[in-house]
C-alpha positions in Angstrom: 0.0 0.0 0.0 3.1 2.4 0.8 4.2 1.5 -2.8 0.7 2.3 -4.4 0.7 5.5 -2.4 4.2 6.8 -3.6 3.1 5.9 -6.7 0.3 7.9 -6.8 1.4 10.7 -4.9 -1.5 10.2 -2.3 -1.1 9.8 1.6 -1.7 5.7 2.7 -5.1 6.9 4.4 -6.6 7.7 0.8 -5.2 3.8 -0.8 -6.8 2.3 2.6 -10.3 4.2 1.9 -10.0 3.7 -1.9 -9.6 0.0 -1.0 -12.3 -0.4 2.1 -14.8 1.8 1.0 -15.1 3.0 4.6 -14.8 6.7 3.5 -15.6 8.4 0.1 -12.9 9.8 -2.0 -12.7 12.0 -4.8 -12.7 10.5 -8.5 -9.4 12.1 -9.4 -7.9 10.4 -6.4 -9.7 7.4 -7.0 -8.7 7.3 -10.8 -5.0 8.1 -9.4 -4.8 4.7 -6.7 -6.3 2.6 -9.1 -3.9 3.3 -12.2 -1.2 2.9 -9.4 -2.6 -0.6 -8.4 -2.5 -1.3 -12.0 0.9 -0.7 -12.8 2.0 -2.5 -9.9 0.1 -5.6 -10.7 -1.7 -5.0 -6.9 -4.2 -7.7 -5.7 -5.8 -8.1 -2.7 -4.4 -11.1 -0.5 -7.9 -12.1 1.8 -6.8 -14.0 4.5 -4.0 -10.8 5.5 -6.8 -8.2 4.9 -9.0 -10.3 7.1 -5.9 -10.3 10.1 -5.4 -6.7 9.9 -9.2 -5.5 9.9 -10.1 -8.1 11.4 -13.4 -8.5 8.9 -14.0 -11.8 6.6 -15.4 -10.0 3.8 -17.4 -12.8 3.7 -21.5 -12.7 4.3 -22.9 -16.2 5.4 -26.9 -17.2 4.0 -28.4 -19.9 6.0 -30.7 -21.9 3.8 -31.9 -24.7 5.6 -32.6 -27.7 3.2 -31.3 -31.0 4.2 -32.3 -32.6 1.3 -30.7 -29.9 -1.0 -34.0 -29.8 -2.8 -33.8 -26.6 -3.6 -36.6 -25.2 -5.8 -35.6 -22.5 -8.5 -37.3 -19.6 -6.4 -34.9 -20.1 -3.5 -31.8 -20.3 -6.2 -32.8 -17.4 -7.7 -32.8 -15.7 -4.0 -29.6 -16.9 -3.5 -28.3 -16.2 -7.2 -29.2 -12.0 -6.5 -27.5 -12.4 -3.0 -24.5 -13.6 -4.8 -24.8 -10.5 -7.7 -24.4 -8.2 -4.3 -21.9 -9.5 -2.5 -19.5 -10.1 -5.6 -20.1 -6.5 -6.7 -19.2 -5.5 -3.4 -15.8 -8.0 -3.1 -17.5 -9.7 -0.2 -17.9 -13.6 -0.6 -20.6 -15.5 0.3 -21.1 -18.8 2.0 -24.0 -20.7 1.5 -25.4 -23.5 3.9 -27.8 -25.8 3.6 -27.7 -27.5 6.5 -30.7 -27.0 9.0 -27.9 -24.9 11.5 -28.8 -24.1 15.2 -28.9 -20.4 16.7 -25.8 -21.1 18.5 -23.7 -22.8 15.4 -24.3 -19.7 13.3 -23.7 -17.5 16.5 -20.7 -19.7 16.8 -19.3 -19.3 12.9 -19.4 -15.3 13.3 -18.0 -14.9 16.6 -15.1 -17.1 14.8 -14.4 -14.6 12.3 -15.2 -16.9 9.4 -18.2 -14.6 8.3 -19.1 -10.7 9.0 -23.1 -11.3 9.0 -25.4 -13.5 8.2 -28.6 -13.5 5.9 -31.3 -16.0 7.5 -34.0 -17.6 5.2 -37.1 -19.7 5.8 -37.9 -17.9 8.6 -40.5 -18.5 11.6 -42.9 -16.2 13.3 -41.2 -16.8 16.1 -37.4 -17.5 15.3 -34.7 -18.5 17.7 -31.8 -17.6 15.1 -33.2 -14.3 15.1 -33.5 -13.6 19.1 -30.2 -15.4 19.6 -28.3 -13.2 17.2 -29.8 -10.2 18.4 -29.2 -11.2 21.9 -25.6 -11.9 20.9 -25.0 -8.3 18.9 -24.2 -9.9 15.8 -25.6 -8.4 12.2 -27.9 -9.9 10.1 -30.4 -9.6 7.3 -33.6 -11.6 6.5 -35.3 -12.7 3.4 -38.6 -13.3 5.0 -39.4 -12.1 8.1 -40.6 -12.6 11.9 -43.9 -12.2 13.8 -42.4 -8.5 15.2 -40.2 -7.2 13.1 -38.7 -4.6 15.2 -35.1 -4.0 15.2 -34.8 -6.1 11.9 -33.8 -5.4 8.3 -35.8 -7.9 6.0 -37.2 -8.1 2.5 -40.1 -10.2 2.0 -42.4 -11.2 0.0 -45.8 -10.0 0.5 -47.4 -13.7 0.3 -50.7 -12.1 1.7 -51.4 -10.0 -1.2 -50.7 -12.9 -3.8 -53.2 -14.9 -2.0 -55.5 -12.4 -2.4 -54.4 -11.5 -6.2 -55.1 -15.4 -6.9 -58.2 -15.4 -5.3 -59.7 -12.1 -6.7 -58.9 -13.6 -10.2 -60.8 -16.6 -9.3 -63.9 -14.8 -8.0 -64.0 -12.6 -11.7 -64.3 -16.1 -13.0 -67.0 -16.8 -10.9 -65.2 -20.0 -9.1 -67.3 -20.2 -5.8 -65.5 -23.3 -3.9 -61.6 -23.2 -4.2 -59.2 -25.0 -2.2 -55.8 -23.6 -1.2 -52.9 -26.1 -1.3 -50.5 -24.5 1.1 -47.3 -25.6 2.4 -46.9 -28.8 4.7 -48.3 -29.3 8.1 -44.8 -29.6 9.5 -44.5 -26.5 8.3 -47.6 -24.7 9.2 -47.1 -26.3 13.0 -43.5 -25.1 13.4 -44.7 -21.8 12.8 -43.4 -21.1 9.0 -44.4 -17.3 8.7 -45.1 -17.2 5.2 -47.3 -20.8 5.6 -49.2 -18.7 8.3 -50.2 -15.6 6.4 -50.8 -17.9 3.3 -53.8 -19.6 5.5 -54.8 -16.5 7.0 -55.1 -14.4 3.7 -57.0 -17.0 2.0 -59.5 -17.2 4.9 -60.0 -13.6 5.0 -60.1 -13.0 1.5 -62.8 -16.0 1.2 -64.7 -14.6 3.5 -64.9 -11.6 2.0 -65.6 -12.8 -1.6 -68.3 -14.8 -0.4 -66.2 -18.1 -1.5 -66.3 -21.4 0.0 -62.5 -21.6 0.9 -60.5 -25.0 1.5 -57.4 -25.0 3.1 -55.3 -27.9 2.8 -51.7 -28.5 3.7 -49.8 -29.7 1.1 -46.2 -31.0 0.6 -44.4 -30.1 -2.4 -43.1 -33.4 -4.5 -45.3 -34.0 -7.0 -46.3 -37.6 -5.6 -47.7 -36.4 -2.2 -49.0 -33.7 -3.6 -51.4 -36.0 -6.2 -52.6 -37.8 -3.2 -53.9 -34.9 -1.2 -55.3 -33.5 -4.7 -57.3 -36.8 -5.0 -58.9 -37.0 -2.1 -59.9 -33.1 -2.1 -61.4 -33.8 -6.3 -63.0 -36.8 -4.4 -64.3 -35.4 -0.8 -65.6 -31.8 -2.9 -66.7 -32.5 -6.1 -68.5 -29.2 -6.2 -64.7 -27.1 -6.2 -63.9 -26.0 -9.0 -60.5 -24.0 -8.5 -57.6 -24.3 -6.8 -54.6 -22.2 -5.6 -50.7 -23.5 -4.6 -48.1 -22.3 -2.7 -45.7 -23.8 -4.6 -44.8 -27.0 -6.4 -47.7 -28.5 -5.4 -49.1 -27.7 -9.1 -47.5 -30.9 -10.7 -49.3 -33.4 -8.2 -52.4 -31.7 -8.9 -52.1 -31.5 -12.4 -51.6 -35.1 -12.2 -54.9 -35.6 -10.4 -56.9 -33.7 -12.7 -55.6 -35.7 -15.8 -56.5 -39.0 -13.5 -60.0 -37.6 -13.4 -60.1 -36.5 -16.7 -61.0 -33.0 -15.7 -59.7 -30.8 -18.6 -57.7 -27.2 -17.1 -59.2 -24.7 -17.6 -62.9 -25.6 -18.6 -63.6 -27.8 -15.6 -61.0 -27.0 -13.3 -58.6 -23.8 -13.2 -55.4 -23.3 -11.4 -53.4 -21.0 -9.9 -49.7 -21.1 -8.2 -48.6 -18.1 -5.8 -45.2 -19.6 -6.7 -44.9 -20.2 -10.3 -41.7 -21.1 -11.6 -39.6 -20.2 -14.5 -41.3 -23.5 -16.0 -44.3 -21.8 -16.3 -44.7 -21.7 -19.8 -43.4 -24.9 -20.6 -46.4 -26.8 -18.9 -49.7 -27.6 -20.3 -51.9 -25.5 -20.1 -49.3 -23.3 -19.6 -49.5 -21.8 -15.6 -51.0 -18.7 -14.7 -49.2 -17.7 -11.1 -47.5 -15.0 -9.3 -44.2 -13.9 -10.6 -41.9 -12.5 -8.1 -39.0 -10.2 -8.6 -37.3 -13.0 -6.4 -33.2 -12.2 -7.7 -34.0 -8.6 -6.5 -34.7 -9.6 -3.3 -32.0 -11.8 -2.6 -29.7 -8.4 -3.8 -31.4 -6.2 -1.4 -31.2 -8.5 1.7 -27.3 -8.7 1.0 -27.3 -5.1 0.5 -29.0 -3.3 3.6 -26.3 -6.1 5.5 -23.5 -5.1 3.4 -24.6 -1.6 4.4 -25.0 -1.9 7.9 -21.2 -3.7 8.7 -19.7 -0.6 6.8 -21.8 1.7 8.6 -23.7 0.2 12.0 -25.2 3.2 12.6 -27.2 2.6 9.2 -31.0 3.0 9.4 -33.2 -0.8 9.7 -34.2 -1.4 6.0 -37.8 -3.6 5.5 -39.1 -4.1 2.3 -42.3 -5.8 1.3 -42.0 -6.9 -2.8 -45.1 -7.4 -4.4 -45.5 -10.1 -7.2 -47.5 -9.8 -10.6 -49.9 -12.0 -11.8 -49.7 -13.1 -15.0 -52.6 -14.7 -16.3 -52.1 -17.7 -18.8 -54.0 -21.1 -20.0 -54.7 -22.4 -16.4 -57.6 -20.4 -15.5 -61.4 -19.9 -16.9 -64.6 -19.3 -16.1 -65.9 -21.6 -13.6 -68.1 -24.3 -15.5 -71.6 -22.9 -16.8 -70.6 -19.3 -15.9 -71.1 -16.7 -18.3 -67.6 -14.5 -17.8 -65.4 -13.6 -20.6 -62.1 -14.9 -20.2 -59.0 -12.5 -20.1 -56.5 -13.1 -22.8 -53.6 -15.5 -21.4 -50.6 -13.5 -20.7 -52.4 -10.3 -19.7 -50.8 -9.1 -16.7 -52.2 -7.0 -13.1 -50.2 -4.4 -11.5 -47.5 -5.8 -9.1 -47.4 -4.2 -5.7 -44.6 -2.8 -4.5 
């Protein structure tokens, strides 16, 4: 750094802040250390930046997934957070392994990570109050039942419900069943399985619908079972909305009963996949700005260990509906059909 200074003809204080990003400098300077670094072939060495600021540069996201069954809404989470961190030369570690409050307390108090960002969060999470108990900086994508002394980004699962189920009521589908996410799930407290259920029964209620709320898991063969027994217990429902992947079971039903999608049966997923379009009838869901969200959780952290005195950042991100060959009207109804791939204003 003494070299790169001399070279420039700065003082060491402006290399360190051109480096660290602690403190702005002027873009003459700027330009002046960086052609410096260039002629002298300067790179960074981690693990000696890491002993003298004692900082990783390295941001840890806690995905808990045993069975690494990742599906392509969480990648594309983690595929944002990456975009972040890389364009702010911070790495990131990913696990995968369902990790207790006090191992993730543990792996930042040991220096191997700065922060953490916490996903498939509870309403009432103990990796949240035992990081905040312990002082140590983290981000959420999702969030907790209070929220208070948080940064998170979310996404507004309430409001897609709702979106789903206004479409549904236009088409004048009067008995719908919600497949939402597994009763392990829903009992452990899952936040966004929780407003799921509690959206749907509102909205219902208000919509004069008969709703039906099933828990559901994801793979497509338990999912068929619980669709056939709801096609055989209500034979009168004509509609049904998913969390998630729960779509390909109950597709698979409805071919088994020879119930053709949309004319006897429509669909909706609040999670629809990049796949979308590829199935048929091609899906009409909720598409969610999902790599966006995974760059602003590793943002407002990134933001917060340069500056802890950096305001609490919470956003809510709204999703789109796009409307495509899955829904109709509800058999002998007289509404007229919106064109497939006409889309509603996503809330932000």
């Amino acid at each position: 750094m003494a070299e790169i200074a001399a070279r420039a003809g700065v003082a060491l204080s402006t290399v360190s802040y051109v480096l660290s990003g602690k403190r702005p400098v002027s873009e003459e300077m700027r330009a002046r250390v960086l052609a410096a670094i260039d002629e002298l072939d300067y790179r960074p060495h981690g693990p000696a930046r890491a002993l003298a600021s004692g900082a990783s540069h390295t941001i840890a996201l806690f995905l808990p997934s045993p069975h690494w069954d990742l599906v392509p809404i969480q990648q594309t989470f983690v595929a944002g957070a990456t975009e972040a961190t890389s364009a702010r030369d911070y790495g990131l570690l990913l696990s995968t392994s369902a990790t207790d409050p006090e191992t993730i307390v543990r792996l930042l108090s040991s220096g191997r990570a700065d922060g953490a960002i916490l996903m498939e969060t509870l309403a009432d999470d103990a990796r949240v109050q035992t990081l905040q108990s312990a002082g140590l900086p983290f981000s959420l994508i999702g969030r907790t039942a209070d929220t208070s002394g948080i940064s998170y980004v979310d996404i507004d699962y309430g409001d897609a419900v709702r979106k789903s189920l206004e479409h549904l009521a236009e088409l004048e589908h009067r008995r719908v069943a919600l497949f939402n996410f597994p009763q392990d799930q829903l009992d452990a407290g899952y936040t966004s399985a929780l407003i799921a259920r509690d959206a749907f029964e509102e909205a219902s209620a208000e919509l004069g619908i008969h709703g039906i709320h099933l828990t559901c898991p994801h793979p497509a063969p338990e999912a068929l079972d619980v669709a056939t027994r709801l096609l055989a217990s209500e034979p009168e429902c004509t509609a049904a909305i998913t969390t998630g992947w729960q779509f390909t079971g109950l597709l698979g039903a409805l071919r088994e009963a020879k119930l053709h999608v949309p004319s006897e049966f429509s669909v909706v997923s609040v999670i629809a996949s990049q796949f979308a379009e590829m199935l048929t009838p091609a899906l009409t869901g909720i598409e969610w700005p999902a790599f966006e969200a995974g760059r602003l959780a590793a943002e407002m952290l990134i933001e917060h260990l340069r500056d802890p005195s950096a305001p609490l950042r919470q956003t809510l991100v709204g999703g789109e509906l796009v409307i495509r060959e899955s829904t109709g009207p509800a058999p002998g109804s007289l509404t007229v059909l919106r064109r497939p791939g006409e889309h509603t204003n996503a809330v932000a």
